[in-house]
C-alpha positions in Angstrom: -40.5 -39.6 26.9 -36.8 -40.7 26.2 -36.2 -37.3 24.6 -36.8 -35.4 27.8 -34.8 -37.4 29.7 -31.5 -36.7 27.8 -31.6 -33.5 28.4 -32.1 -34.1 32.2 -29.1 -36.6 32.5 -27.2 -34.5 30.4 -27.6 -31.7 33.3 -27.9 -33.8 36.3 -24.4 -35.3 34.8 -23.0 -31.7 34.7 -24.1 -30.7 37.9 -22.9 -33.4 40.0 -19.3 -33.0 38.3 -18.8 -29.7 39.9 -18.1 -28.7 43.5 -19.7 -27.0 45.9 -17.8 -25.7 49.0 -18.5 -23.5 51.6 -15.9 -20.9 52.5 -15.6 -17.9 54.8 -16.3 -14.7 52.7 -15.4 -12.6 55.8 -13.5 -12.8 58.8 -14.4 -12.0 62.2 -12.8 -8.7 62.9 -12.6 -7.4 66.4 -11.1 -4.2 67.5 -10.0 -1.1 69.8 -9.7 2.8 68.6 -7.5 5.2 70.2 -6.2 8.7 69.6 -2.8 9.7 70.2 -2.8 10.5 73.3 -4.1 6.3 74.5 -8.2 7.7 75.0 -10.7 5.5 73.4 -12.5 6.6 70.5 -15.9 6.5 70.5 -18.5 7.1 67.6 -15.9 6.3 64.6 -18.1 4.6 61.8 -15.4 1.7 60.7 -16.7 -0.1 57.4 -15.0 -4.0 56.5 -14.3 -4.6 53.0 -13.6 -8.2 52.4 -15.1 -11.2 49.7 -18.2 -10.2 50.6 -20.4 -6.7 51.1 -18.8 -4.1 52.7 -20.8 -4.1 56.2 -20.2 -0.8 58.6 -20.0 -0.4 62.4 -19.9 2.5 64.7 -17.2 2.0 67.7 -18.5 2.0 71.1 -17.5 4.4 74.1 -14.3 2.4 75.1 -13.5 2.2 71.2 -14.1 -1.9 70.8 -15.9 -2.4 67.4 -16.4 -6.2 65.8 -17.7 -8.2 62.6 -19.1 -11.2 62.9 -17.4 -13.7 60.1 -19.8 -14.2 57.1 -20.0 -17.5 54.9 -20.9 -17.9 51.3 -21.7 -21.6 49.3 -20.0 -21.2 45.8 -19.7 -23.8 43.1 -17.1 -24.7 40.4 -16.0 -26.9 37.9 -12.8 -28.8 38.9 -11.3 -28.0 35.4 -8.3 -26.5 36.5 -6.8 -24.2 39.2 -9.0 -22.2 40.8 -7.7 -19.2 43.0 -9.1 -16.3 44.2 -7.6 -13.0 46.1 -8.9 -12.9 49.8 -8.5 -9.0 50.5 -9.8 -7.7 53.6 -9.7 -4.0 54.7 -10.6 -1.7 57.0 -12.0 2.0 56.1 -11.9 4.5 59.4 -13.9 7.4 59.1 -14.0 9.8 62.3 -14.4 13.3 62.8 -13.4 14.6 59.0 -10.3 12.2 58.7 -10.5 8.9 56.7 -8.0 5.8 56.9 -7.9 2.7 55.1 -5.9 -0.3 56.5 -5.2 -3.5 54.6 -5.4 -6.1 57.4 -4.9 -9.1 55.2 -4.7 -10.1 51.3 -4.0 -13.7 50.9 -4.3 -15.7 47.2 -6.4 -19.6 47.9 -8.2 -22.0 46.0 -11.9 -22.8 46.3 -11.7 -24.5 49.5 -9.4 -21.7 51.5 -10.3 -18.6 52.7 -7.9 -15.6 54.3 -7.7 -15.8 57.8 -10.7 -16.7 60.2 -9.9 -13.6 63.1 -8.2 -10.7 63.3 -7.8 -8.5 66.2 -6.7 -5.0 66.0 -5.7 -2.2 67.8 -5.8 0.7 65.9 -4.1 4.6 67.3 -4.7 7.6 65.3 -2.4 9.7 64.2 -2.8 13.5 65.9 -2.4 14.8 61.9 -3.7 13.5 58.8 -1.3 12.0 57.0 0.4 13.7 53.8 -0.8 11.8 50.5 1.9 10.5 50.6 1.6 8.7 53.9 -2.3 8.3 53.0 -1.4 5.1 50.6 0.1 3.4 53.6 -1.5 3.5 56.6 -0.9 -0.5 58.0 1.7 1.5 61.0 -1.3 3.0 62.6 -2.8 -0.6 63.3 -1.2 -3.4 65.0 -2.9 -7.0 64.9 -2.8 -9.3 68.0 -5.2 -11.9 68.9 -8.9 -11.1 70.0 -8.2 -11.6 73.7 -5.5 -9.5 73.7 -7.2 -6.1 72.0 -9.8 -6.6 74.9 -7.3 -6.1 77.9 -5.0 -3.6 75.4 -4.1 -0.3 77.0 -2.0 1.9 74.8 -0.3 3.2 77.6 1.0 1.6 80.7 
C-alpha cells in the first residue's frame, strides 16, 4: 500500500509546483473595409491569425467585421523565464487580391497576453501592391479604438 502512494505524492508534489494561468490567446478584433474611393466592402473573407487557430469572417454590407477574443488555460513550471511571442494578423482576401496586416506582435511571460482590442479601419489600395510593397502592408490599416471604427467615414 505504501508503494503506491509514493508514486502518487511524488506526482501530486509535481503538479501543485507548477502554474496554471489563464491568458487571452486572441484578441477581440473589430473592424471596417473600404476601397479607395471611401465605399464599404462587403463580402471580403478576412481570416485572424493570433496564439490560437486561425478563425475567418466574411465582412458585412457596410464592411464591419469582428472576432470575439478567445482564452486558453496553460500550465508551466516556474523554473525560469517564461516568454512567448503574441503575434496577431490579419489575412484580407477579396475579389483576387490578398493582404496580410500585422496588427500587433508583442513578447510576455505566462501571465501577459498582447493587447485585449483592436479596432481597425482598413482602405484598399485601387492596385495590388508590387512584391515589393506586398511584405508591408501595415499603411493600408489604421488602428483606433472600437467605438471609433463604428462611426469612421473615410471621407468627410
Amino acid at each position: 500500500m505504501f508503494r503506491r502512494f509514493i508514486p502518487m505524492m511524488i506526482v501530486g508534489a509535481f503538479l501543485q509546483s507548477g502554474c496554471v494561468a489563464h491568458t487571452q490567446s486572441q484578441p477581440m478584433v473589430e473592424g471596417r473595409l473600404f476601397d479607395n474611393q471611401g465605399h464599404a466592402v462587403p463580402d471580403a473573407n478576412i481570416i485572424l491569425q493570433s496564439n490560437g487557430p486561425a478563425v475567418s469572417t466574411v465582412s458585412d454590407q457596410d464592411g464591419f467585421f469582428s472576432f470575439p477574443a478567445d482564452y486558453e488555460w496553460s500550465f508551466f513550471l516556474p523554473i525560469g523565464p517564461i516568454d512567448k511571442m503574441n503575434r496577431t494578423e490579419l489575412l484580407i482576401q477579396v475579389l483576387g487580391q490578398q493582404y496580410a496586416i500585422l496588427l500587433a506582435s508583442v513578447m510576455s511571460g505566462p501571465f501577459g497576453s498582447g493587447p485585449a482590442e483592436i479596432g481597425v479601419v482598413c482602405t484598399l489600395p485601387a492596385t495590388l501592391p508590387t512584391p515589393k510593397q506586398a511584405n508591408d502592408e501595415s499603411d493600408i490599416c489604421q488602428q483606433m479604438s472600437l467605438n471609433a471604427v463604428k462611426t469612421f467615414r473615410p471621407f468627410p
